[in-house]
DRENFIZA-661243 format. One record per residue: residue number from 1; residue in one letter; x, y, z negated of N, C-alpha, C in turn. Coordinates in pm, 1 decimal, padded with zeros to 6 digits, m for minus. Example, Ala and Ser with C-alpha at 12.3 -4.5 7.8 and 13.67 -1.06 7.14 Angstrom:
<sites>
<site 1; 'A'; <01319.0; m00569.0; m00780.0>; <01230.0; m00450.0; m00780.0>; <01320.0; m00330.0; m00780.0>>
<site 2; 'S'; <01285.0; m00225.0; m00708.0>; <01367.0; m00106.0; m00714.0>; <01290.0; 00003.0; m00787.0>>
</sites>
This chain:
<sites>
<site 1; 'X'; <m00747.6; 06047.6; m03539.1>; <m00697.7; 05924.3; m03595.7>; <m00806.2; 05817.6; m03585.1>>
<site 2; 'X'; <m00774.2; 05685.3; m03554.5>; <m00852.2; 05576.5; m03536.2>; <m00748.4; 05498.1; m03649.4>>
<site 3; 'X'; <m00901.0; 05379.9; m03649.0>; <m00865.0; 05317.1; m03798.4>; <m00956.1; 05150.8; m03711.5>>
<site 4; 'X'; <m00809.1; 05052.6; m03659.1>; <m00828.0; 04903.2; m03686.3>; <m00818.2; 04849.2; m03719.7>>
<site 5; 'X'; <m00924.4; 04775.2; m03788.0>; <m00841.6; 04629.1; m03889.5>; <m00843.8; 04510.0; m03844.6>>
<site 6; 'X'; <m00814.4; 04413.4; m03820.0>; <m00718.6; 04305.9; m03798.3>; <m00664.0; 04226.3; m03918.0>>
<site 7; 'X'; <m00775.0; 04106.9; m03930.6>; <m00689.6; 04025.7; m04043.6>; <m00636.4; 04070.3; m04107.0>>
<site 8; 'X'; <m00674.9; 04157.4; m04224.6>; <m00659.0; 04233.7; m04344.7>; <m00575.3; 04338.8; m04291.8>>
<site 9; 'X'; <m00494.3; 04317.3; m04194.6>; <m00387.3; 04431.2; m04168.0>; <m00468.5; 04570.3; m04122.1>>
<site 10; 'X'; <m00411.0; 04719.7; m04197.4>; <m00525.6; 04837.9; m04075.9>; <m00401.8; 04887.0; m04013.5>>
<site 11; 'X'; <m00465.8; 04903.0; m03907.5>; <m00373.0; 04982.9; m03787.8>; <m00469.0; 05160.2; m03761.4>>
<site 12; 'X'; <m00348.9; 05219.1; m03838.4>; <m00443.6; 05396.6; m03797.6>; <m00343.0; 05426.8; m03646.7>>
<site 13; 'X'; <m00401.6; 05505.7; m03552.9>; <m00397.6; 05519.1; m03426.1>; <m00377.4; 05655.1; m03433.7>>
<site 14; 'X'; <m00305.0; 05746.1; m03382.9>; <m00275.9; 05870.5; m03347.5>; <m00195.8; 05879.2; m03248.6>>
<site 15; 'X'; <m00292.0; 06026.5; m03159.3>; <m00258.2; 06065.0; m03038.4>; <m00240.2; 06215.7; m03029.1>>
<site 16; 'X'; <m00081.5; 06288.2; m02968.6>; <m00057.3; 06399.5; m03001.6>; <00002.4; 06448.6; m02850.4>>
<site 17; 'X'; <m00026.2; 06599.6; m02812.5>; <00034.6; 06620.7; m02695.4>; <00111.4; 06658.1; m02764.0>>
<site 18; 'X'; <00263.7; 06649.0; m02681.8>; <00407.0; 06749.8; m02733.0>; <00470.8; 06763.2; m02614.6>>
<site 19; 'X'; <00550.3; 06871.6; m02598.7>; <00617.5; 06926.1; m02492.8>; <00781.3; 06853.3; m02502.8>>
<site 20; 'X'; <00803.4; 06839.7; m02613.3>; <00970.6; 06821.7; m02622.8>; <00985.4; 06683.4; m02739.2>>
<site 21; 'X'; <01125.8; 06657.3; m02750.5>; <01140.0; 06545.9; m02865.3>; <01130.8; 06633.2; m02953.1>>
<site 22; 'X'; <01153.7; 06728.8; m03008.8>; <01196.5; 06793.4; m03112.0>; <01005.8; 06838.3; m03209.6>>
<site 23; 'X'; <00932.0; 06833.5; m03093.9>; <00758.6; 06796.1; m03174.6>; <00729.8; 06714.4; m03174.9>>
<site 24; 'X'; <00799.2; 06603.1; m03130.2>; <00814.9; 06419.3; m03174.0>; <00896.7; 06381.9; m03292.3>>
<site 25; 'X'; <00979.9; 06447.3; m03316.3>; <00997.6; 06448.8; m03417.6>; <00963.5; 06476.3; m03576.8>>
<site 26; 'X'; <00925.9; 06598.5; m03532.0>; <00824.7; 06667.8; m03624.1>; <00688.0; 06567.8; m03659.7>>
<site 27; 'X'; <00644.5; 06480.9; m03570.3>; <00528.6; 06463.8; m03574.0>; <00555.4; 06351.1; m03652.0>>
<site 28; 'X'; <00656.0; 06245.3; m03623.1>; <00694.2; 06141.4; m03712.2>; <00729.7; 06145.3; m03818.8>>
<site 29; 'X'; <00799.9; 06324.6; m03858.2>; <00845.4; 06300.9; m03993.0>; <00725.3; 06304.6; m04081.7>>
<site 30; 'X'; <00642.8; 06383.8; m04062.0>; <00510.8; 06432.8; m04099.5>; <00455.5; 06330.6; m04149.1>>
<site 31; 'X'; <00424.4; 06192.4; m04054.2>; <00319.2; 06062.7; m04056.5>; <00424.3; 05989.1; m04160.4>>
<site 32; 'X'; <00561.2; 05968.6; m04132.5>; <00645.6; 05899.4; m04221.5>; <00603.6; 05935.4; m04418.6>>
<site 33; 'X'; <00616.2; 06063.8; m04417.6>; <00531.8; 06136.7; m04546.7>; <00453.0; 06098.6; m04597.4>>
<site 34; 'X'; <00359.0; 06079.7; m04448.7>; <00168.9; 06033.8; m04506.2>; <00204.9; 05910.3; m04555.2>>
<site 35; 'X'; <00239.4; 05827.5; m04453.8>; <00195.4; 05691.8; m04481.8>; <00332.8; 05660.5; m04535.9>>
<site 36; 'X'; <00387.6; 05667.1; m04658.2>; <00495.2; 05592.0; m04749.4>; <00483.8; 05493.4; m04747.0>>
<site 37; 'X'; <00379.0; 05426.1; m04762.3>; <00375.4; 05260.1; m04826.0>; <00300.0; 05169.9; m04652.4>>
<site 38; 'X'; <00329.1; 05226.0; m04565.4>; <00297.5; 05142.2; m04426.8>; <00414.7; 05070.4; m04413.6>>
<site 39; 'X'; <00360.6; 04933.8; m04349.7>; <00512.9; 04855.0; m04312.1>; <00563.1; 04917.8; m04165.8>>
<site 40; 'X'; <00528.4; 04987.8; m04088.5>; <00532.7; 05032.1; m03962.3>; <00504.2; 05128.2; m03895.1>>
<site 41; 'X'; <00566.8; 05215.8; m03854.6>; <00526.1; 05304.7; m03791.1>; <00595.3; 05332.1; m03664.3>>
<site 42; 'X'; <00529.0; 05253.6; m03541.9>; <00555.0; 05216.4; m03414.6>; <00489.0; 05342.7; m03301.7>>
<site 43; 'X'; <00574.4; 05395.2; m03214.3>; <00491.1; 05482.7; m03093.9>; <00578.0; 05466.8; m02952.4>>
<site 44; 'X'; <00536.5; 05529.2; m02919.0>; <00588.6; 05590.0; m02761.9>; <00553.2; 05669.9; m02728.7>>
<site 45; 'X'; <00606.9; 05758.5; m02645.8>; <00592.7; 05878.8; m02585.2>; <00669.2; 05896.0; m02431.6>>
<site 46; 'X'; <00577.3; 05978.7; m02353.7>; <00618.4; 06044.5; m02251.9>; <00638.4; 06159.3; m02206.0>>
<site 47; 'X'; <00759.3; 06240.7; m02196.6>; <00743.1; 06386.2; m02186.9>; <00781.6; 06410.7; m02045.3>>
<site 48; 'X'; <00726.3; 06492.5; m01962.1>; <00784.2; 06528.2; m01824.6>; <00761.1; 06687.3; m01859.7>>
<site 49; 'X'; <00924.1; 06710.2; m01801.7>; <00948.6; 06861.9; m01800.9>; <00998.8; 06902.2; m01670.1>>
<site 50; 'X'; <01131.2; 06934.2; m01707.4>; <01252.7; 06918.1; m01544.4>; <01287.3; 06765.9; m01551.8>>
<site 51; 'X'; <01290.2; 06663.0; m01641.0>; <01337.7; 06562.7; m01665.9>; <01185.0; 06436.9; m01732.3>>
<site 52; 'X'; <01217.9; 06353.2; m01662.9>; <01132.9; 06248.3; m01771.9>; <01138.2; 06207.7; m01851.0>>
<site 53; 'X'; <01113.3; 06234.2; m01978.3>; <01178.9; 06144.2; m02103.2>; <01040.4; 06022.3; m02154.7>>
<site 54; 'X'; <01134.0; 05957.6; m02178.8>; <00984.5; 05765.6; m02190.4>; <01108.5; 05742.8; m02330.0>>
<site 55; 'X'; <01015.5; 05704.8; m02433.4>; <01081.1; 05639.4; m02552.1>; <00985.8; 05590.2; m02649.0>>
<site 56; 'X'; <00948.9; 05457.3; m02685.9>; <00905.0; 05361.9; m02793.6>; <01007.4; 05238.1; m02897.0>>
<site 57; 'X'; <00953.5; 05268.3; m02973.3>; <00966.7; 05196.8; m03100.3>; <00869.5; 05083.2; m03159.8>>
<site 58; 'X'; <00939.1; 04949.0; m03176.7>; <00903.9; 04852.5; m03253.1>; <00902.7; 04858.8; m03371.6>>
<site 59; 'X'; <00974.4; 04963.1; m03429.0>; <01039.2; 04948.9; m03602.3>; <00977.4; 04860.0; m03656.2>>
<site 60; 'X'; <01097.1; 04718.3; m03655.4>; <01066.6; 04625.7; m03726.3>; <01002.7; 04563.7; m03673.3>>
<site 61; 'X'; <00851.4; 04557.1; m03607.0>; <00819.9; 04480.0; m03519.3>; <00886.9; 04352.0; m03457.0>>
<site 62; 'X'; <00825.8; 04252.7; m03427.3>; <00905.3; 04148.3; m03261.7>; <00927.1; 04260.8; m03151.3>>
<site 63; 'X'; <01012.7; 04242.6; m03078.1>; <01078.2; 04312.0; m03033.5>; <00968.4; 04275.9; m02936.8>>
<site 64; 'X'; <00906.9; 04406.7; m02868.3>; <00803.5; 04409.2; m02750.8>; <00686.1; 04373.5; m02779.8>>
<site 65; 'X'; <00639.6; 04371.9; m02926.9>; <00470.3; 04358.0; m02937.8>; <00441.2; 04479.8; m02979.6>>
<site 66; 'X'; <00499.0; 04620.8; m03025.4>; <00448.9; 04731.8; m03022.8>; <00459.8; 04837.1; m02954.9>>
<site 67; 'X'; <00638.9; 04871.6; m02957.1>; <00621.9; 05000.8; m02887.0>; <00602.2; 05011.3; m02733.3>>
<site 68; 'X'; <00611.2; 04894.2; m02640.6>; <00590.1; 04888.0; m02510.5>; <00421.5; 04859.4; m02490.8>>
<site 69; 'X'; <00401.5; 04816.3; m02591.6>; <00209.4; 04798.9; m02532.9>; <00178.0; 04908.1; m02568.4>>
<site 70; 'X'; <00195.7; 05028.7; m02684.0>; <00142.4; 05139.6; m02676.9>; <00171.5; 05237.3; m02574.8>>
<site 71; 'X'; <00330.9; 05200.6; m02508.8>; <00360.3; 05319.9; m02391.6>; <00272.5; 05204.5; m02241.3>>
<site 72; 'X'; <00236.4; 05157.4; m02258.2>; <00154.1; 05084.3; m02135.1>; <00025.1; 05169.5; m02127.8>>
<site 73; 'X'; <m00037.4; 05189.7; m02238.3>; <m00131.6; 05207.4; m02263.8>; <m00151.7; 05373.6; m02224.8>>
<site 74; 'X'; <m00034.9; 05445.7; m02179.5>; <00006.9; 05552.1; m02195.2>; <00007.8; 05573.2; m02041.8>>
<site 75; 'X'; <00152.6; 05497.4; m01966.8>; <00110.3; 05442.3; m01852.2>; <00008.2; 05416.6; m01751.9>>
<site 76; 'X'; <m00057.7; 05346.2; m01818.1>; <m00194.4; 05291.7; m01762.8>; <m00276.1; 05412.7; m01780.0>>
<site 77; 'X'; <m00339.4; 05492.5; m01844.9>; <m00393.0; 05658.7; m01804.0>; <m00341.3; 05776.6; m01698.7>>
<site 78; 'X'; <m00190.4; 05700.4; m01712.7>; <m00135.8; 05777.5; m01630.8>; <m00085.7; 05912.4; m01683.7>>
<site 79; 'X'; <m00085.0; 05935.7; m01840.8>; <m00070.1; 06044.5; m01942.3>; <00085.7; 06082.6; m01919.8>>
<site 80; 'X'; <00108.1; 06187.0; m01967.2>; <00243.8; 06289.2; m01960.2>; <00276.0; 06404.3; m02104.0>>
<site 81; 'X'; <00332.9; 06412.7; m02150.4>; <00360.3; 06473.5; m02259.9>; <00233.4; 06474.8; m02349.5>>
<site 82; 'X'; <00262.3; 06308.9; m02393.8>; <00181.1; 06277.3; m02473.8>; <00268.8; 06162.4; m02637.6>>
<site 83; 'X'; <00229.3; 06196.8; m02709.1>; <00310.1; 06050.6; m02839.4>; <00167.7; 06026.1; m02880.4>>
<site 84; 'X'; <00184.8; 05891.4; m02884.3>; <00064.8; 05806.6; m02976.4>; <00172.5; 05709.5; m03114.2>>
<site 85; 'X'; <00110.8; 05717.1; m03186.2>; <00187.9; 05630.2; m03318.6>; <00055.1; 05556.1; m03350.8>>
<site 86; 'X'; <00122.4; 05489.6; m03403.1>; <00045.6; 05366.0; m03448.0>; <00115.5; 05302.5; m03583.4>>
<site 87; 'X'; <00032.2; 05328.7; m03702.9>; <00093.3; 05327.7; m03833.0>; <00022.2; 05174.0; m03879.6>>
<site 88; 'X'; <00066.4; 05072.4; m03961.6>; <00047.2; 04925.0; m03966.6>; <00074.4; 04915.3; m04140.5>>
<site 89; 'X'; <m00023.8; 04864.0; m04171.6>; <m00026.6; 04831.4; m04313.0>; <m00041.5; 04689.6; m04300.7>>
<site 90; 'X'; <00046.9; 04565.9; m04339.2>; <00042.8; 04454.6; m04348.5>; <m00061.4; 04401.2; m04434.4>>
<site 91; 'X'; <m00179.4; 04319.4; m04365.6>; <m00255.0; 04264.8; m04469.2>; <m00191.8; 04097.4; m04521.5>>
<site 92; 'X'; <m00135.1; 04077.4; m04519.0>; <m00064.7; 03959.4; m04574.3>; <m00090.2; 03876.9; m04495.4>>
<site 93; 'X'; <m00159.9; 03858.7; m04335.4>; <m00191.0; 03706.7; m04245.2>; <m00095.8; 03790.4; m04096.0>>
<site 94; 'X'; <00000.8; 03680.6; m04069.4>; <00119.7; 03666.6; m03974.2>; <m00002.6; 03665.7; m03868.2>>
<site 95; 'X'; <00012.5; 03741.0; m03753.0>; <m00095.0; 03778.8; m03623.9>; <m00024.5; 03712.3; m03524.4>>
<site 96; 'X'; <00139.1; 03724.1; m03508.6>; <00206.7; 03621.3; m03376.2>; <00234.6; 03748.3; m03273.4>>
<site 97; 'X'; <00289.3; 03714.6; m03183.0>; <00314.1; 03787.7; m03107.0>; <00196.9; 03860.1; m03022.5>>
<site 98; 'X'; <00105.5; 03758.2; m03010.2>; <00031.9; 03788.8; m02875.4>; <m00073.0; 03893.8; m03022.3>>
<site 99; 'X'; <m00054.7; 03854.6; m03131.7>; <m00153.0; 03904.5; m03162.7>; <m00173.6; 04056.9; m03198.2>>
<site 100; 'X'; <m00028.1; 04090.1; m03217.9>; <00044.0; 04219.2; m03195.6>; <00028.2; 04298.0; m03074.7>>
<site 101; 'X'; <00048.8; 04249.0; m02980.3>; <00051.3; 04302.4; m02895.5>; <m00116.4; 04360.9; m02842.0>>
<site 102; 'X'; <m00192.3; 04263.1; m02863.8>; <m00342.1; 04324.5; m02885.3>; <m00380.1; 04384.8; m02957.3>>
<site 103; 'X'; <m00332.9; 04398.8; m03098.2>; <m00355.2; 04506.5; m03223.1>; <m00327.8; 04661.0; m03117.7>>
<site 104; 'X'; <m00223.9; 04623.2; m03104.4>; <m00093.6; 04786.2; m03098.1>; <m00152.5; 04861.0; m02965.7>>
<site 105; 'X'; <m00194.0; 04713.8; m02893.3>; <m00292.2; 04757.3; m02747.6>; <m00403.2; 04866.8; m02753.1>>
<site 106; 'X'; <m00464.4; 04791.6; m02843.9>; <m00633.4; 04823.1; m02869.2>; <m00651.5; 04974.4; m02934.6>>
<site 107; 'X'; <m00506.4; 04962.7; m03040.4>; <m00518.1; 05087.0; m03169.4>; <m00495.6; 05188.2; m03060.6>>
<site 108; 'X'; <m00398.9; 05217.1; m02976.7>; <m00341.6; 05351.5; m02860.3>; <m00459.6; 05377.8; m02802.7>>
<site 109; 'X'; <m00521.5; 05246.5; m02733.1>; <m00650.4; 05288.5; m02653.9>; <m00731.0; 05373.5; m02729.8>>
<site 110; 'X'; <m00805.7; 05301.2; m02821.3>; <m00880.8; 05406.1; m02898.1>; <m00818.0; 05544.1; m02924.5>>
<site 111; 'X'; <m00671.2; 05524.9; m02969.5>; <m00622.7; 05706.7; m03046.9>; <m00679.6; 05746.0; m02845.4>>
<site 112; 'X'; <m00569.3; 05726.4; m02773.5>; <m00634.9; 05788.7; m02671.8>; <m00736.8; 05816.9; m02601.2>>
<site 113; 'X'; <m00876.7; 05753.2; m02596.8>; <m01002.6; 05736.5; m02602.6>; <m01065.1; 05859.8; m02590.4>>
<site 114; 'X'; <m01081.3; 05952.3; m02710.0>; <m01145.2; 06015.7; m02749.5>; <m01098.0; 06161.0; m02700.1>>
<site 115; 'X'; <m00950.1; 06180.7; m02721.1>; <m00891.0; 06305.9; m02725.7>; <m00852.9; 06348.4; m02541.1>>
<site 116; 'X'; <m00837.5; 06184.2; m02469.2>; <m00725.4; 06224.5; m02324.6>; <m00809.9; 06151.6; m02265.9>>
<site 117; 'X'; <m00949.7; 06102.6; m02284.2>; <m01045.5; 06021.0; m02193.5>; <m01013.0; 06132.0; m02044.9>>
<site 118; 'X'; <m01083.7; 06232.9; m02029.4>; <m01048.0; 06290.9; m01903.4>; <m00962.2; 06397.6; m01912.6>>
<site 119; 'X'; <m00870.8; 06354.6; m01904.0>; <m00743.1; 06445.6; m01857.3>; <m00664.2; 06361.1; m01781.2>>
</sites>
């Protein structure tokens, strides 16, 4: 877990391999638990099996400042049965679009950073 803050707002960063939706699921209900009082809990994921499955979430978000910059970010490594979430505690100052989209950017990089640097 990585931890950004951003104009009072923290953004915690988590990066998980899973084989199927069904440990994407699991993994969200889990973080949904932790973090009760987050305004957000935004990810994407990519699973390749026999099939490709690609799926992100804004929840709540502007539509395209979270869950597509974290699956870019996903993308851009070139990663595969991987979910990153990205959990958002509102610090009370409006960031804008662009500014979202660099939060949600930055938080994936780091979760991924550490754990999928070389893989």
């Amino acid at each position: 877990m990585k931890l950004l803050e951003i104009q009072k707002s923290k953004f915690y960063g988590y990066a998980y391999h899973v084989s199927d939706t069904k440990g994407v699921e699991e993994i969200l209900s889990q973080l949904k638990t932790i973090h009760k009082k987050s305004t957000h809990i935004c990810y994407a994921y990519k699973i390749v099996s026999s099939t490709e499955q690609v799926k992100f979430s804004d929840d709540g978000e502007p539509s395209g400042t979270a869950g597509r910059p974290i699956l870019s970010v996903v993308e851009k490594k070139r990663l595969s049965n991987v979910l990153v979430v990205v959990v958002r505690y509102f610090g009370g100052i409006k960031l804008g679009a662009g500014g979202l989209v660099r939060a949600y950017t930055k938080c994936a990089s780091l979760a991924l950073g550490d754990e999928y640097e070389n893989n």
